[in-house]
N, C-alpha and C positions, 0 to 999 in steps of 0.2 A: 423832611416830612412832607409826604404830597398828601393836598387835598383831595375832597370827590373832581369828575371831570365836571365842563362844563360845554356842552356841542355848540358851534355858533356855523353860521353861514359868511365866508366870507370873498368875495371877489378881489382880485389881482390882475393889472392891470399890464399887458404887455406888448406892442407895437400895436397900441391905438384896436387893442379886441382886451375884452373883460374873460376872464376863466376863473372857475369857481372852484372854492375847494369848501369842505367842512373839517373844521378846525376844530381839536378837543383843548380846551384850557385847563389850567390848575396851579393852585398855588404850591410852589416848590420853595421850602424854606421862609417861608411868606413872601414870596414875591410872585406875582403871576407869571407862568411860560407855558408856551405852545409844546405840548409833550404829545400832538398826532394830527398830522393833515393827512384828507383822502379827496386825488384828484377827481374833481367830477367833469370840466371840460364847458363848452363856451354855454351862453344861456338856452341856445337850443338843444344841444343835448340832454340838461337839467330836467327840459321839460318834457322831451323824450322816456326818459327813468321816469317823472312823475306819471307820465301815461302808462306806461307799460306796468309799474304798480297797480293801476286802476282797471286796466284796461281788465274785462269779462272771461272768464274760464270756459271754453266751448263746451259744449252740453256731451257731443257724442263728434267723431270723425269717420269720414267712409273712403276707402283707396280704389282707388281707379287705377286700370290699367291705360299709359297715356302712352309714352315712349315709344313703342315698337305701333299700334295700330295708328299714333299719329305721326308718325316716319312712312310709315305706307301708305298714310290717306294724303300726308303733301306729295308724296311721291307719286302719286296717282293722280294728281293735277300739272305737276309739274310737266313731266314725261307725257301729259297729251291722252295717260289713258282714259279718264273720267269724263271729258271733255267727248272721245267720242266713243264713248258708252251711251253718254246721253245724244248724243246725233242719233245714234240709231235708236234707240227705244227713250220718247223724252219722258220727262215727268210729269204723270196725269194733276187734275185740277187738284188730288190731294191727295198726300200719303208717299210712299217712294216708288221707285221705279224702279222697273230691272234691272237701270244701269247701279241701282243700289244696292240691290239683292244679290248681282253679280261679282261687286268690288267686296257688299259685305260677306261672300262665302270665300272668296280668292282669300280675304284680311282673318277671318276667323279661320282659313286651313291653313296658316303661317301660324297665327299666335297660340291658338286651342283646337288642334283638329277632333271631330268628332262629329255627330249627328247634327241636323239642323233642330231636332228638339233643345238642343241646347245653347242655339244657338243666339234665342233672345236673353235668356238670365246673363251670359256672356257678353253681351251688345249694352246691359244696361248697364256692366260692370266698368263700361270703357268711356274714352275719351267721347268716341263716337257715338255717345247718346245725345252729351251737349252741342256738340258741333254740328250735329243733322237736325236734331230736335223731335223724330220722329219716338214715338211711342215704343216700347219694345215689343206688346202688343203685336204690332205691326211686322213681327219678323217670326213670327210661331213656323212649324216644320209646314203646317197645307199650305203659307202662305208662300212659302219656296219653291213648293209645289205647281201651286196657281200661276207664277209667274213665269216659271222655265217654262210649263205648258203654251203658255203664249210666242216663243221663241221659236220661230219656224228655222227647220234643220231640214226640210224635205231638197230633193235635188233638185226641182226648179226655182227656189230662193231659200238659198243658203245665208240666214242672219248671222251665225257663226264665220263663215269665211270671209263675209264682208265685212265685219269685226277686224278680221284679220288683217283683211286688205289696208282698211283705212288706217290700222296702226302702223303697219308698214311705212305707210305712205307719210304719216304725223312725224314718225321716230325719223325718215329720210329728210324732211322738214329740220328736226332739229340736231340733224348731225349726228345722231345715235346710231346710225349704220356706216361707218365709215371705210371699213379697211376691204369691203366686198370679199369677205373669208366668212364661209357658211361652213356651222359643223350640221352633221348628220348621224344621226345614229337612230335604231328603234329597240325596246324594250317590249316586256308585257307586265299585264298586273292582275293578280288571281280575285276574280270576285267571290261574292256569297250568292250569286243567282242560281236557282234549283234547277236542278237537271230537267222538271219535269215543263218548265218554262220554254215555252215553242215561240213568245212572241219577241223573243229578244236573239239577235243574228251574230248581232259581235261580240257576246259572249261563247265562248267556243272552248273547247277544251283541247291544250295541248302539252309540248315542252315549256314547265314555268320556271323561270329562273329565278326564284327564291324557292322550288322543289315542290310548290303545292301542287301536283299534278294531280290529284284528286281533284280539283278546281275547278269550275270553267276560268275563263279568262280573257282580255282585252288586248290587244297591241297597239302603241304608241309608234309613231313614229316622228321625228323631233328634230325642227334646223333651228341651231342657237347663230346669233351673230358672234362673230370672233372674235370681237374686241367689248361690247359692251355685255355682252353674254343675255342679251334680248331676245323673247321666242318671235318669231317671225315667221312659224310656221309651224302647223300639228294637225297630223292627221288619226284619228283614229280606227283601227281596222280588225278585223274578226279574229280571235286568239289562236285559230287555227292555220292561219297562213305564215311561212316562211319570212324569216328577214328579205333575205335575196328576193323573196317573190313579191316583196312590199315595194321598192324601189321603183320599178316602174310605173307600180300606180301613183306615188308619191312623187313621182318628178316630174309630171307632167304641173300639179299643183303648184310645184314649189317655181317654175319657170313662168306659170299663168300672175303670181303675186308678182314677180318682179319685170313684167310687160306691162300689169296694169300702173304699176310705180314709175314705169320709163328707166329702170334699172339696165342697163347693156348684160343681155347674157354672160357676152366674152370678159366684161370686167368681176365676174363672180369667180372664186373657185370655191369648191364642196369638196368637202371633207368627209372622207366616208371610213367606216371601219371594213376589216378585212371581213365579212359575214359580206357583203353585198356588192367585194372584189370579183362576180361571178360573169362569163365571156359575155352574156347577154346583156348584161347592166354596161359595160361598159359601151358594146354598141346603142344605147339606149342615152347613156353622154354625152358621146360623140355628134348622134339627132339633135341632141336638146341645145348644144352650142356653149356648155358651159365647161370651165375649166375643175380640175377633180386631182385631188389626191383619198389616193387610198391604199391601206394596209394589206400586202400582197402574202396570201398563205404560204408559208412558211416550204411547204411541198413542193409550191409553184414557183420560186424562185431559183434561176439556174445556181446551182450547187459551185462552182468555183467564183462566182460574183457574192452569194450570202456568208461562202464561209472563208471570207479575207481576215488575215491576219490584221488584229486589231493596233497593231503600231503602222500599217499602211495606210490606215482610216486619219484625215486630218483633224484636228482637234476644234470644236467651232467655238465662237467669242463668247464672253462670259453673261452674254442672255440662255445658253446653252449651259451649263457648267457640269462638267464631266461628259460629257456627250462628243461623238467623233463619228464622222460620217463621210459619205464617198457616191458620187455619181457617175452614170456610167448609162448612156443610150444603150435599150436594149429591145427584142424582138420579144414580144409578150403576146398572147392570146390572135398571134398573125400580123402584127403591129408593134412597130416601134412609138416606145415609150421610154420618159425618164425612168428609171432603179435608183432609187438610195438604199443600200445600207446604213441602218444605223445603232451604235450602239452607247449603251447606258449603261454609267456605271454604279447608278445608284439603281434603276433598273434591273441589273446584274446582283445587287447585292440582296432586294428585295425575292427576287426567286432562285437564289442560294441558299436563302433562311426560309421558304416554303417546300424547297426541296428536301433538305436537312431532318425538317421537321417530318414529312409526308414519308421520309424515305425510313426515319428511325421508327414510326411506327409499326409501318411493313416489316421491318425486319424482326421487329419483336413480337408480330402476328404470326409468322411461318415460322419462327422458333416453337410457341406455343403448339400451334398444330403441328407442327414436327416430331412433338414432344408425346401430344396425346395418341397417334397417330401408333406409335410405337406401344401403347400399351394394351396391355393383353386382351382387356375385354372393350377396345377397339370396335367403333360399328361404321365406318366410313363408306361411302358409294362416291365411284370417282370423279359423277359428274357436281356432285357435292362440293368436292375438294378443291376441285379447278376453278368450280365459281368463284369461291372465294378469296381464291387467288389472284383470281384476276381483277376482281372489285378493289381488294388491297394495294395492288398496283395499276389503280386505273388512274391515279394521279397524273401531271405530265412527268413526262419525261422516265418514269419510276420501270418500267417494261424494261426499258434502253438500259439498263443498272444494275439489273434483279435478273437472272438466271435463275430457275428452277426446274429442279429433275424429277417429275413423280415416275415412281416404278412401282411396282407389283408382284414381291416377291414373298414366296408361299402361300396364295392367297392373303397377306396383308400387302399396305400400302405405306411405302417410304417414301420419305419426301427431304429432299437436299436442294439447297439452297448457294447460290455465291454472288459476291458484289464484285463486278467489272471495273476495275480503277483504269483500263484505258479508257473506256466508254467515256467515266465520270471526268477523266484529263479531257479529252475531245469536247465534251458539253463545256466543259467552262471555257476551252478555248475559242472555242468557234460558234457557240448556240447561244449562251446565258444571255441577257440583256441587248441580245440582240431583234431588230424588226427590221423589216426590208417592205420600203414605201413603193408604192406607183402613181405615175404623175402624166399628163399629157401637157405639160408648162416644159415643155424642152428646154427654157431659158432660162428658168432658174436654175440655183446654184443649191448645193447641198444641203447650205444651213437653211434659205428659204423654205425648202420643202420640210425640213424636219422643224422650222421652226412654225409652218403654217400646221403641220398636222398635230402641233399639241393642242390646236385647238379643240380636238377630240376628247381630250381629257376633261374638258371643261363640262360635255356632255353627260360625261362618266359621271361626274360632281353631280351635276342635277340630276340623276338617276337614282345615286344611291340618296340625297338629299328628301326624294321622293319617298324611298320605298323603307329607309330609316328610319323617319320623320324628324330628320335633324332640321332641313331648312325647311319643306311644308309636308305634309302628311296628304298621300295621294289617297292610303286607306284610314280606317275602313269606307268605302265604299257602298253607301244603302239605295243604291239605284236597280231598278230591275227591266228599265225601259233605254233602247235604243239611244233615244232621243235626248233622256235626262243624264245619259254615259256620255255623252258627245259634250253635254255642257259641262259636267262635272270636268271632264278635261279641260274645257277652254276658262273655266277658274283658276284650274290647279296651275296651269302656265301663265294665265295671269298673273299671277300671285310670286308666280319663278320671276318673272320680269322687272315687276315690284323690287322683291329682295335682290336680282340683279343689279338694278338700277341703282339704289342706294348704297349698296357693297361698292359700286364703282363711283360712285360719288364719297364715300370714305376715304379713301385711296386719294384726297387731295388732302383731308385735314389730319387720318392717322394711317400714312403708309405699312400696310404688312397688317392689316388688322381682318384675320380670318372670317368669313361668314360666320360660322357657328361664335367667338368673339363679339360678331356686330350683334346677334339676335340677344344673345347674355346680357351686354351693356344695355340695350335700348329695352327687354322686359324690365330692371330692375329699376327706370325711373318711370313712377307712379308723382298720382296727384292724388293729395288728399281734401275733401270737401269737410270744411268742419263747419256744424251747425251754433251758431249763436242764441243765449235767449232774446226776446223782443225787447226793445229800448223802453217802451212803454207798456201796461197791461194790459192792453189790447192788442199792439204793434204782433205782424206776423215775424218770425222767425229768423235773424240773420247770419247767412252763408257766407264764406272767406275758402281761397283755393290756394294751396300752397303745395310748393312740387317738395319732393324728398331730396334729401343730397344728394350731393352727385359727386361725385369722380372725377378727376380732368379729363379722361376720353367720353365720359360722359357730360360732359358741360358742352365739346367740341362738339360733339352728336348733334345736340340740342339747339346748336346756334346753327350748325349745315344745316338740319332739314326745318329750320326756323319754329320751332317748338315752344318758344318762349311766346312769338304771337299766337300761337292756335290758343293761347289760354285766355288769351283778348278778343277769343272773336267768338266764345263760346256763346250759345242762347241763354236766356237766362227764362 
């Protein structure tokens, strides 16, 4: 027969420390026994449980977005760029300064792109209200306004390129320019500026390469560093001029940065895509003193050098993997130059499956029109027909594959069609995944050149990262002045650099961890502010800051860019 329990507190005593259990008794058969102990642990934990019983229910909780804009704001100190933001524009006797308005537009077009109306309710939401202390107030759309206006861009003092310069010069300080491999590439970006707009020059209307040609539109032009994928240089230029025709005015810029840094010409090489492979650009290299590889049109390379059989091409080491390639001094544009061939076999497989694709559509277009083409109440006009023949096969490669026969017989029009399976044997053997480089580096070796020019791809990334808005959001775009387009640029690469910077500082604590990866982990850790009621009834209100769980690549985040003190040095 057991009795009721009976709960007691009792301590046990084991290598000279006490630990407490609570103990239920009862009488069993009338003798007292211990029928439940529950570990509670030594007497400071006891009184830990007793607190945490007592301790007050927060009233309300508010989340902050902390992780991603405070990865960017230490990475913006770290890296030298905030430091000379404020060199050149300091902070007046009160309130922020450009160099804040600048950091805060580069850090709001990474986290939230969008308008600068939104960009104070956004700024209050974040880490960065505590840490600056500034009012959000203080950050409405005129006042973005008022302080770009102060930013002189005219051509005899240019605050923007000395921006540039001195970053240059900071990052060569701290080792962030190392391997002297400059990529180069330029792009455009369709604005909302109205046609009827006369005061603005470098919106222009041309070829846009997301197809808005209804547009006006901007050109970038863009040297990343090679290794830490740092902007070091941008210019921006009128949407109506050519790639090739940008080059020149851009390289005189990009050779002026690295004179004023004490940079050796000769120890740079640029890296350029095949758009600005044109005879004048290269004499225009050759002036400038600096070394170049560039992607040579496909047209322009002699024909029994680009179409070598791919088991002749040597295999390069496994920083290369599946890649083979082959050099060979050659007479180019009246001038001897390195030629690599090279090809790729993941390369090759990727525009196998865009050709496939592009190529089964075509054929299931000119079946249809073949079909309707044939039927009696038939209304076709030829120059009709061809058009659209030719659009359907304006893919690459798709002309070379696709035979077609229009005839004209009885007053209708027939249309026959064939697929070329030598053509398609020759493309795969000697065309797919192949590129053919040009180099004036005589002394490099095959894999050098093809391993210098993936630098280009990296360009590629920030391009489409751009115009995506996977890593920053370049649009929309709500500028309609010269002057406020030029800054809007020198954020948006700011802000590349940032997310550059940190990406390559990843790469020591979690190897292989994608940009798009790093921006996912670093939004999802937040800090939440909970309010307490007052101790007393008068006492004002008590706040406590606790960050959300984490992840183990997000814990490792949070110790790299030291996240754990920015919560200790917030203002209060």
């Amino acid at each position: 027969m057991v009795l009721p329990y009976m709960a007691s507190l009792v301590a046990k005593k084991k290598a000279n420390q006490l630990y407490y259990y609570v103990v239920e008794s009862a009488r069993v058969d009338g003798k007292p026994r211990i029928v439940h102990q529950t570990y509670l642990g030594t007497a400071e934990r006891v009184a830990a449980l007793v607190k945490d019983r007592t301790a007050p229910v927060p009233l309300s909780a508010t989340a902050l977005e902390f992780g991603l804009p405070g990865a960017l704001w230490a990475a913006a100190q770290r890296s030298g760029v905030f430091p000379v933001l404020e060199s050149l524009w300091p902070q007046p006797r009160s309130g922020p300064s450009p160099a804040h308005y600048l950091l805060l537009a580069a850090i709001h077009r990474v986290c939230q792109p969008g308008p600068k109306t939104e960009v104070a309710d956004w700024y209050r939401r974040t880490i960065l209200h505590s840490l600056w202390g500034f009012p959000p107030e203080r950050f409405t759309s005129q006042a973005f306004w008022d302080c770009f206006d102060q930013i002189r861009t005219g051509p005899q003092e240019d605050e923007l390129d000395q921006a540039q310069t001195r970053l240059l010069g900071v990052w060569k300080e701290k080792q962030l320019v190392s391997r002297r491999l400059l990529a180069y590439d330029t792009t455009n970006f369709y604005t909302y500026v109205a046609s009827t707009n006369t005061r603005n020059e470098l919106a222009q209307r041309g070829h846009n390469k997301q197809g808005r040609h209804n547009l006006r539109q901007v050109g970038l032009s863009y040297v990343l560093d090679g290794e830490h994928g740092l902007s070091l240089c941008h210019h921006v230029y009128p949407g109506n001029v050519a790639d090739s025709e940008e080059l020149p005015v851009a390289l005189p810029r990009i050779v002026a940065q690295l004179d004023r840094n004490q940079i050796a010409r000769d120890t740079v090489t640029l890296v350029l895509d095949k758009g600005s492979a044109a005879l004048a650009n290269t004499l225009e290299l050759a002036q400038a003193g600096v070394g170049w590889i560039s992607a040579l049109p496909w047209n322009q390379a002699p024909a029994e050098f680009r179409e070598r059989d791919t088991e002749t091409l040597l295999a390069c080491s496994s920083a290369q993997p599946g890649v083979r390639a082959a050099a060979e001094p050659m007479m180019v544009h009246g001038k001897e130059y390195l030629c690599v061939v090279k090809y790729s076999a993941s390369f090759a497989g990727e525009q196998l499956h865009s050709l496939t694709t592009s190529l089964s559509k075509a054929l299931q277009n000119l079946r249809r029109l073949s079909v309707d083409l044939s039927k009696p109440q038939a209304r076709f006009q030829e120059r009709g027909i061809r058009n659209k023949i030719a659009r359907w096969l304006s893919a690459d490669f798709l002309a070379e594959l696709v035979h077609c026969d229009l005839q004209n017989r009885n007053g209708r029009w027939q249309l026959q069609f064939d697929f070329d399976h030598q053509a398609f044997q020759r493309l795969l053997a000697h065309r797919l995944g192949r590129t053919v480089l040009l180099t004036n580096r005589m002394d490099w070796t095959a894999e050098q050149v093809v391993c210098g020019y993936s630098g280009q791809q990296q360009v590629e990334k920030v391009f489409r990262g751009l115009k995506d808005g996977e890593w920053l959001g370049w649009g929309p775009m709500h500028h309609w002045t010269d002057s406020k387009i030029r800054v809007h640029a020198f954020y948006c690469m700011l802000g590349i650099s940032l997310l550059q910077y940190i990406h390559k500082q990843t790469q020591t604590v979690w190897p292989g961890l994608s940009m798009e990866q790093l921006l996912e982990e670093l939004s999802q850790i937040q800090q939440f502010v909970l309010l307490y009621p007052p101790q007393g009834e008068k006492g004002p209100h008590r706040t406590a800051t606790v960050l959300s769980k984490q992840s183990l690549p997000q814990q490792s985040l949070a110790d790299l860019f030291g996240l754990n003190e920015l919560c200790s040095t917030q203002r209060r």
